[in-house]
Structure formats: C-alpha cells, structure tokens
C-alpha positions as CSV (number, residue, x, y, z in Angstrom):
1,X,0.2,-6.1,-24.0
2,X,-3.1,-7.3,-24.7
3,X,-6.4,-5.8,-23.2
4,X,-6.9,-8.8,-20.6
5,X,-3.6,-9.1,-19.7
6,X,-3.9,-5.3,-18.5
7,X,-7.2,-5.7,-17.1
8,X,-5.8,-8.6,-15.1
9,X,-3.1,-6.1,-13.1
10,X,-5.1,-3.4,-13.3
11,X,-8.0,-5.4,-11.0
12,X,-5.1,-7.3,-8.9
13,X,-3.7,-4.3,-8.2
14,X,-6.8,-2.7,-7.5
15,X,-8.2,-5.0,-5.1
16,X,-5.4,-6.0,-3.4
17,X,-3.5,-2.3,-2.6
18,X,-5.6,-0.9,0.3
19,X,-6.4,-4.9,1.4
20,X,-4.3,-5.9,3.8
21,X,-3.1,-8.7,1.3
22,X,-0.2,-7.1,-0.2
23,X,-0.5,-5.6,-4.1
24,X,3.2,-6.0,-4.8
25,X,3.5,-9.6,-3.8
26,X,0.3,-10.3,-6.2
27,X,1.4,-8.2,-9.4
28,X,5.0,-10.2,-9.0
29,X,2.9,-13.4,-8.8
30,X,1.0,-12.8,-11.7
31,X,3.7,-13.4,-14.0
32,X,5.7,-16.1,-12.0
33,X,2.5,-18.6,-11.4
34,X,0.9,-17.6,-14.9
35,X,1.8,-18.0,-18.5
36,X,1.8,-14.4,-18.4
37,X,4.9,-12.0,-19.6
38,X,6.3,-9.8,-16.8
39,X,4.6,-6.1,-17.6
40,X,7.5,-4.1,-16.3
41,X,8.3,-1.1,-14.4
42,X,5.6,1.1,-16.6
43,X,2.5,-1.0,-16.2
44,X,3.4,-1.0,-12.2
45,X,3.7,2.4,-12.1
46,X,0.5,2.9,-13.7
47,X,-1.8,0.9,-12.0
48,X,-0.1,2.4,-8.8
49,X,-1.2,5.9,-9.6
50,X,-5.1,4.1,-10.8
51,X,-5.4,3.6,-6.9
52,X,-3.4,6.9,-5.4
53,X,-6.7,8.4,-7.5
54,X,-8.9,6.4,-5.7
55,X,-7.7,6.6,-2.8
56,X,-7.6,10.3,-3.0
57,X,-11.2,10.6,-3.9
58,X,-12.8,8.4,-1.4
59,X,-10.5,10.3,1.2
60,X,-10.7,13.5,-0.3
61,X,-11.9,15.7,3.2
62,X,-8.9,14.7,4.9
63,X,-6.6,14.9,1.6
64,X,-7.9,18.9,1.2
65,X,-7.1,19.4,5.1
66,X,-3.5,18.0,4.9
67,X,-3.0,19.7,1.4
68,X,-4.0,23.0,3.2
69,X,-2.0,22.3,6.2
70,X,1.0,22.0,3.6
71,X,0.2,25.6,2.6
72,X,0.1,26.1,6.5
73,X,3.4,25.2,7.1
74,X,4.9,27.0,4.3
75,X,3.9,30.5,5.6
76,X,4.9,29.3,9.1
77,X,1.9,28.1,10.7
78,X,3.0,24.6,12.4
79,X,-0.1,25.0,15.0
80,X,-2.9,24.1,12.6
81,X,-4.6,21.6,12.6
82,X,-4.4,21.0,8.9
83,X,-0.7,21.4,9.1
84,X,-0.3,18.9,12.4
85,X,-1.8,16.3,9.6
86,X,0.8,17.5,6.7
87,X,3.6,17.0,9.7
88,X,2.3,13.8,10.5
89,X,2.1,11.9,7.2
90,X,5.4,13.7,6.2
91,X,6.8,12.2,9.2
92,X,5.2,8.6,8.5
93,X,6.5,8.8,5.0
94,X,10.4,9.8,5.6
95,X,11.6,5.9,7.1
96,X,10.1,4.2,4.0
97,X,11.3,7.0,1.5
98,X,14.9,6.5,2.7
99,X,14.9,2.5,3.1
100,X,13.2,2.2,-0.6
101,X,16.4,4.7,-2.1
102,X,18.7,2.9,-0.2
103,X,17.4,-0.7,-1.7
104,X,16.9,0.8,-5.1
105,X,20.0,2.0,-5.2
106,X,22.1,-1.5,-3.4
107,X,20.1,-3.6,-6.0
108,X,18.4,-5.7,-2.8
109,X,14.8,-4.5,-4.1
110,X,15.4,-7.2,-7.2
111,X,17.0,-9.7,-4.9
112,X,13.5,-10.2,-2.5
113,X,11.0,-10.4,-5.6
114,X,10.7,-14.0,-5.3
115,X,7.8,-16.5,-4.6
116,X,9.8,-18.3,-1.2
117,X,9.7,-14.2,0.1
118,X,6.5,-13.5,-0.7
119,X,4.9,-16.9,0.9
120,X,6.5,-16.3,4.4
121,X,5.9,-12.8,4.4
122,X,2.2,-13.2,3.3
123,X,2.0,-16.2,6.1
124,X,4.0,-14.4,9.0
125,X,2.8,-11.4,8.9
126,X,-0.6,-12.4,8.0
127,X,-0.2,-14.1,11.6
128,X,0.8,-10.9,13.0
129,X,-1.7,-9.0,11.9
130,X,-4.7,-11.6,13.1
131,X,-2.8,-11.8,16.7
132,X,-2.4,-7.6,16.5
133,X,-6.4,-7.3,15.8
134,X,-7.2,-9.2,18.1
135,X,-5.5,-8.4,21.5
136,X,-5.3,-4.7,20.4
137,X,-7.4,-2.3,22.1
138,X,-10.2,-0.3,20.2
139,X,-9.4,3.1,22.2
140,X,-8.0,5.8,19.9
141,X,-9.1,7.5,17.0
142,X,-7.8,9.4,14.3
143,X,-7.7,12.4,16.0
144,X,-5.3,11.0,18.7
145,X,-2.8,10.3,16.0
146,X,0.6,12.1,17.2
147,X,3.5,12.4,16.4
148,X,5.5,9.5,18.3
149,X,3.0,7.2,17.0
150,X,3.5,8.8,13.3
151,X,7.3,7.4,13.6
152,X,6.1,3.9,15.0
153,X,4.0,3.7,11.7
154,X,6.6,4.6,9.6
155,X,8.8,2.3,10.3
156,X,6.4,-0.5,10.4
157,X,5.3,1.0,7.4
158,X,9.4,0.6,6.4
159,X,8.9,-3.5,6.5
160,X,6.2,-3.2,3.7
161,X,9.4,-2.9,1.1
162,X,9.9,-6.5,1.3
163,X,7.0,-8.3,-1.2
164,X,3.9,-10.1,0.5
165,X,4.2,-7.9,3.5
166,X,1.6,-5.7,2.3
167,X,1.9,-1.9,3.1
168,X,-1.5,-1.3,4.6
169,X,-1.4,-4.3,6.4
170,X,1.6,-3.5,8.1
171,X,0.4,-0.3,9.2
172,X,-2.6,-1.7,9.9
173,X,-1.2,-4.1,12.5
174,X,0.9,-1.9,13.8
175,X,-2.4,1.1,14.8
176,X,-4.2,-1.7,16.1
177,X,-1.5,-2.3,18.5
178,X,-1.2,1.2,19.2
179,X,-5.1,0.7,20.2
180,X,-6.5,2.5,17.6
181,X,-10.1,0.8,16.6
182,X,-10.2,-0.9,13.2
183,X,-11.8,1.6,10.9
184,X,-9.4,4.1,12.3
185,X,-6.2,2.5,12.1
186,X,-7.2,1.4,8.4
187,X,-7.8,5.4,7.5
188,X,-4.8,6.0,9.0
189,X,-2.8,3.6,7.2
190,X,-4.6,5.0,3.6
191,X,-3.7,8.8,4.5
192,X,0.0,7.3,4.7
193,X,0.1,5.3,1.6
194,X,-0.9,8.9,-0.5
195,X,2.7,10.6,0.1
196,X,4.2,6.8,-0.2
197,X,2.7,5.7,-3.5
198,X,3.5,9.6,-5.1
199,X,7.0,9.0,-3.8
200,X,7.9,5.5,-5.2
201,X,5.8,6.6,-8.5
202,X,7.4,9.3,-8.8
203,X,11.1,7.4,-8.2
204,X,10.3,4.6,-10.7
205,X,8.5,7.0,-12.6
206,X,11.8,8.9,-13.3
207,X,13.2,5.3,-14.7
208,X,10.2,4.7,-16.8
209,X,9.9,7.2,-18.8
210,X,13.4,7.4,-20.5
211,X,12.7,4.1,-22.0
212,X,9.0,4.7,-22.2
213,X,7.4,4.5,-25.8
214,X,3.9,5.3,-27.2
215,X,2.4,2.5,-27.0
216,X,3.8,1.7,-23.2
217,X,1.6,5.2,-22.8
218,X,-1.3,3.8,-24.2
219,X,-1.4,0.5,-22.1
220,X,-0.5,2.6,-18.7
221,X,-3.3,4.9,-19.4
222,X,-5.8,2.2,-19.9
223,X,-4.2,-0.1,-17.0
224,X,-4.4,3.2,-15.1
225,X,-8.2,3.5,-15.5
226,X,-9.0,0.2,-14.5
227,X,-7.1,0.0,-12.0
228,X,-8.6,3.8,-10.2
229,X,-12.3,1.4,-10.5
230,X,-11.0,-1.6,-9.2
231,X,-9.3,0.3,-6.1
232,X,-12.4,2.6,-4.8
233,X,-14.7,-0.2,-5.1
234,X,-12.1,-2.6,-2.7
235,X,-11.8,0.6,-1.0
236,X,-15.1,1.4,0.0
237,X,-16.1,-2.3,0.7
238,X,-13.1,-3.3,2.9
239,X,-14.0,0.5,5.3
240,X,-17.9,-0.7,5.2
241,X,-17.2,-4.0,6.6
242,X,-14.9,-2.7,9.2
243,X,-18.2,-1.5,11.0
244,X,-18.8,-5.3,12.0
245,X,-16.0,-7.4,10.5
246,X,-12.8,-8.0,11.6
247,X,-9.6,-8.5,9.6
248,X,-9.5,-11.8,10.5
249,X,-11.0,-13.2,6.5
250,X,-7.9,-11.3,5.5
251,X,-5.6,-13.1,7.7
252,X,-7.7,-16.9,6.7
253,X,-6.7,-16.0,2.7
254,X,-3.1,-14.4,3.5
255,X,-2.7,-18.0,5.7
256,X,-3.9,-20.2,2.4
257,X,-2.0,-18.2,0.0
258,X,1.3,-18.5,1.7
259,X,1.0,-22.1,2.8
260,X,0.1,-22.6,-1.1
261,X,3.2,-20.7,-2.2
262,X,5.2,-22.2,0.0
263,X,4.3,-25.5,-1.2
264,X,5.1,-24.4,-4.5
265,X,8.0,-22.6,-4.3
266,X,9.5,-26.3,-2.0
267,X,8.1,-28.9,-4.4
C-alpha cells in the first residue's frame, strides 16, 4: 500500500474513533466511494491499536486506577475503588464481546458492511443522539457510574457492531439519557472502548496474523503511528469543546453524510 493511501486510514480512523461519527462506517467507505483498494483486516487492526494508544495516554489516571483495581480483584479485594472501575468496564464490555463472536462466527458481520447500512445508521442514530443530548439531564458524573448503568451501556454499546452506528456515540447517547453531563458520559464511553478495541484487536488480530507477511508489518506499523497522532489530537479537541459545545455539530455532519449516502447508495 502506498504511503497516502495509509496515511488516509490512519487519519480517518483517527479522527473519527472517539467522535461520535462512527470509525468503522468511514474506513469501509473509504474504499467503496474512492478509487481506493480495500486495506484488509491487518491495516484495520492496526490503526485500531494507533488510537487504543491514544486513548490510553490521554486517559492514563483512570487507566492505572482500573489496571490496579484488576490486581485488586485478583487477591480478592472487590471493595476498592480501583477494582469497582475494573468490575465496571468488565461488565460494560461482556454484551459486545459475546454479540461480536456470535456475528463473527454466523458470517452476519460481512453481511451489514454496506453503504445502504451505514447511511441509515449514521442518519438514525445520529437523530438519536441529538434528541438524547438534548432532553438528557446534566446530573451525574463519573463517579456515580454503577453497576446497573454499566449493563445499560453495554448493551447500547452492543448496537455499535452494526457499521455507521458509531461505538462512542452510542454510548454516548445512551449516558446522556442516563443524565450523565456531556464531558462525563463521553469519558465514560472512552474508558469502555479500551477493553472493547483490545478485545476485537485481539480477535481479528488472531486471523491476521496467520496470513500476515512482512511487508503487511511494515504498513500496520506505520498506519499504526499515524493513526495514535491523529486519535489524541481528535481526542483532546472533541473533551475541550465539551466544556461549551454540545454534540449537536456531530449530529448536523452524521445528518449530511447519511442523507448523501443514502442518495448514493438509491441512485
């Protein structure tokens, strides 16, 4: 793959995972609206881990606390505070974990990559989220996460599997109807994507690298890189503009995209 072609993914990928704009519905329409081969499972994988690493550094306090907790529950100790985080994210992550085996393995997850999915997911739930942000209380904060409300977000979090949904902007709608405010339901929904992007990485992972060749190394590593830049600088602009912005600009461009792809995918 050439150098722009990998710097293309790696910067779509980048911007668009923690947005609530869906990464997955933008790296499959990179290929199907472009001139552009399909990169494959490898490339996918890569610039996935490029933004767990950026993810993990901009939320790094919280990521130590939960990584202790783990130790926590290990030797038995459930009534941390550090493990009550582990619990919960393990908790968030379990519904998606199982529903993305169980479509891996029934061949559906091929069946939904298609533009018509991906433009009324990315205009329904685009709706969902604007009408979610804005009658949704601005009450609770992270620390009121439980565990009841862990399950709720995981199985939002569960309707992120089909393309143009968006993961974090599932999640996303669904803390803001919990009544969390804005900048706390979006930490909460980047915590969660940590064990759900080193689960699915590390389930395609297992595919990619029996077929896997040097050079398929070579590209990942570099998609990789740009991809970790192009994630923490989305990252720390999208949790900066929470402070005064809504997430209605997100819903305007979800809106246009999928009335666009619809229009395509009809025509």
């Amino acid at each position: 793959m050439s150098l722009l072609h990998l710097i293309i993914l790696a910067i779509v990928q980048g911007i668009t995972e923690f947005l609530p704009i869906s990464s997955s519905g933008h790296l499959i329409l990179v290929p199907s609206l472009t001139s552009l081969q399909d990169q494959g499972q490898a490339i996918d994988v890569a610039v996935h881990i490029g933004t767990l690493g950026a993810v993990i550094l901009y939320f790094w306090h919280d990521v130590r606390k939960a990584i202790i907790g783990c130790g926590d529950i290990l030797r038995g100790r459930f009534t941390t505070d550090n493990a009550k985080l582990a619990l919960l994210l393990i908790i968030a992550t379990i519904p998606v974990m199982l529903a993305g085996l169980a479509l891996n393995l029934s061949g559906y997850s091929d069946a939904i990559r298609s533009v018509k999915v991906i433009a009324w997911t990315m205009l329904i739930f685009g709706i969902v989220l604007y009408f979610a942000d804005q009658k949704g209380a601005q009450v609770k904060r992270t620390d009121s996460w439980n565990y009841k409300d862990a399950i709720k977000l995981g199985l939002w979090q569960m309707v992120a599997l089909i393309p143009g949904t968006s993961r974090s902007g599932i999640t996303i709608t669904g803390a803001r109807l919990m009544g969390y405010t804005r900048e706390d339901g979006a930490r909460i929904s980047m915590l969660m994507s940590i064990p759900t992007i080193m689960a699915s990485g590390i389930l395609l992972g297992a595919e990619v690298i029996s077929t896997a060749d040097a050079q398929v190394a070579k590209d990942g590593a570099i998609a990789a890189g740009f991809s970790f830049v192009a994630a923490l600088l989305a990252l720390t602009l999208m949790m900066r503009l929470l402070k005064s912005v809504s997430f209605t600009p997100y819903v305007i461009y979800r809106v246009f995209l999928g009335v666009g792809l619809l229009w395509i995918a009809y025509s």
